[in-house]
N, C-alpha and C positions, 0 to 999 in steps of 0.2 A: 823419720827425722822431722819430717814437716811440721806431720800433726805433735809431737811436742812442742815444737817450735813455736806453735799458738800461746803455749803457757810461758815463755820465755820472760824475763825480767826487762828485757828491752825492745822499746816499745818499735820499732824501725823493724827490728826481727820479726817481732808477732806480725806485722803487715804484711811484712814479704813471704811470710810465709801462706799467711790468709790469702796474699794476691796469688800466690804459684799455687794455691791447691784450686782455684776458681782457673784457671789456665790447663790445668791437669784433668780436674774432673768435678766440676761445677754442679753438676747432679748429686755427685756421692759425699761430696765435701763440704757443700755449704750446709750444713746445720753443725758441722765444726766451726767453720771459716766465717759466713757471717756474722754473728756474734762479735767474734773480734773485732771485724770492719768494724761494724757498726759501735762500738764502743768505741772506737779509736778516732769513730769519727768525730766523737762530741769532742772531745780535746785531747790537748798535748802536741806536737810537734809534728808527727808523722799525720794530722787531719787529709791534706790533700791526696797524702800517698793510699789514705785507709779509702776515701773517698771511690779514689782512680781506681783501686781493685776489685770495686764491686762491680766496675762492666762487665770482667769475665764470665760472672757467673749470669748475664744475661736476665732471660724471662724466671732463669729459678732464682736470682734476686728480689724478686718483687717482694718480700719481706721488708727489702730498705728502702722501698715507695716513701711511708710517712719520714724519715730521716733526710732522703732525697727533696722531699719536699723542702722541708727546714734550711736544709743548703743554701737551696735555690736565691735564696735573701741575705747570705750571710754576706757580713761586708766584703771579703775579700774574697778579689775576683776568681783566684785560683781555685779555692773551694767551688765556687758559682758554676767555675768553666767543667770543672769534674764531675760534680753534680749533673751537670748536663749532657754528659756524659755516659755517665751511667744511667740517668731516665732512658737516654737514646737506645741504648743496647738494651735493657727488661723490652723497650714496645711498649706495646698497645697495653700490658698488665699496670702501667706507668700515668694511667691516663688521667691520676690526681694532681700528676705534678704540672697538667697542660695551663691551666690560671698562672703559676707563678713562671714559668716558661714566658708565656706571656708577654708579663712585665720586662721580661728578661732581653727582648725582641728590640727595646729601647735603654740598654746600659749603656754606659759610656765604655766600655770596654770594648772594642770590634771583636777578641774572639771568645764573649759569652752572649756577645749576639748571633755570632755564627752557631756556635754549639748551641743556644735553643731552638734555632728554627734547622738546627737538625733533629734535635729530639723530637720536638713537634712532630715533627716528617715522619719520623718512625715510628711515632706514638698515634697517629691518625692522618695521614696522610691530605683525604680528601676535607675534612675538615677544618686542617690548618695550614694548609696550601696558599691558600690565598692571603695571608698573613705572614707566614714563615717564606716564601720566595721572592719577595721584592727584598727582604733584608739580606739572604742569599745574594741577589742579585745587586745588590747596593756595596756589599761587600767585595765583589770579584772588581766594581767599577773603582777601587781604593786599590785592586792590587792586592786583596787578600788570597794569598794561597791555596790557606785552609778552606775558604769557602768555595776555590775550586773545585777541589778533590769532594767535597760536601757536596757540591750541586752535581757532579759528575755521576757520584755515586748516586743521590737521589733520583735524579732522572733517568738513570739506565734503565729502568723497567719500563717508562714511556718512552723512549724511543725505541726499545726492541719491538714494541709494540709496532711502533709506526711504518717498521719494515716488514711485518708479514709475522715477526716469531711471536708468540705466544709471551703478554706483558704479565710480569709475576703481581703487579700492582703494588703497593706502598713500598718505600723504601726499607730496605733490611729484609726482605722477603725473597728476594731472589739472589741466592745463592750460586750461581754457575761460576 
């Protein structure tokens, strides 16, 4: 029922349904499911939702690397924050979209500053560290939430470290 659901006449359906097969089985489904994202992401209404459902499918998104890109600058912030988003979850196969991230480090929006210097963090850790955690860190000092649970998660692999267990290193790599 899903995968018809891709060809549906209504554009909110085709996403939800693109989002549940990347939820389900992101290996077996995205040369369905992508395609749709990815077209739904240029226009029409459902943008931010087609956006949002490309994290599922993670590193075997990396096909929507150049689209993610394109996001990254679109005016509105909602798109901007999804996009970054989904760079965060592909990783390190993402690592084209690390320049417009960047830019992103200084929006005037607080949480598409926080979501790139989470992507960064996932997308090269040692590299963008030093850029990506004072905005992290400028963020939580506002009382941002999100950048809590951001830096919480980012730095669990350095403090398991610091206690003796074995540090998985960049964020998104350690799974336990």
């Amino acid at each position: 029922a899903l995968i018809e659901s891709l060809a549906d006449a209504d554009e909110q359906c085709r996403v939800a349904a693109a989002g549940s097969l990347g939820c389900i089985d992101p290996i077996g489904t995205g040369d369905l499911a992508l395609p749709v994202l990815l077209e739904t992401s240029r226009s029409g209404q459902a943008r931010a939702a087609a956006v949002s459902a490309l994290a599922p499918f993670g590193r075997n998104g990396k096909a929507a690397v150049p689209e993610i890109v394109a996001l990254l600058t679109d005016p509105d912030a909602n798109l901007r924050r999804s996009a970054a988003s989904a760079a965060k979850a592909i990783g390190p196969e993402a690592r084209a979209a690390l320049p417009p991230l960047s830019k992103l480090l200084n929006d005037h929006d607080p949480p598409c500053r926080v979501g790139a210097s989470a992507a960064m963090l996932a997308i090269d850790f040692a590299a963008c560290k030093d850029a990506a955690l004072p905005v992290l860190i400028a963020s939580l000092k506002e009382g941002n939430d999100y950048a809590n649970r951001v830096l919480a998660i980012t730095t669990r692999p350095v403090w398991r470290g610091r206690r003796g267990e074995p540090s998985a290193g960049p964020a998104g790599a350690d799974r336990r």
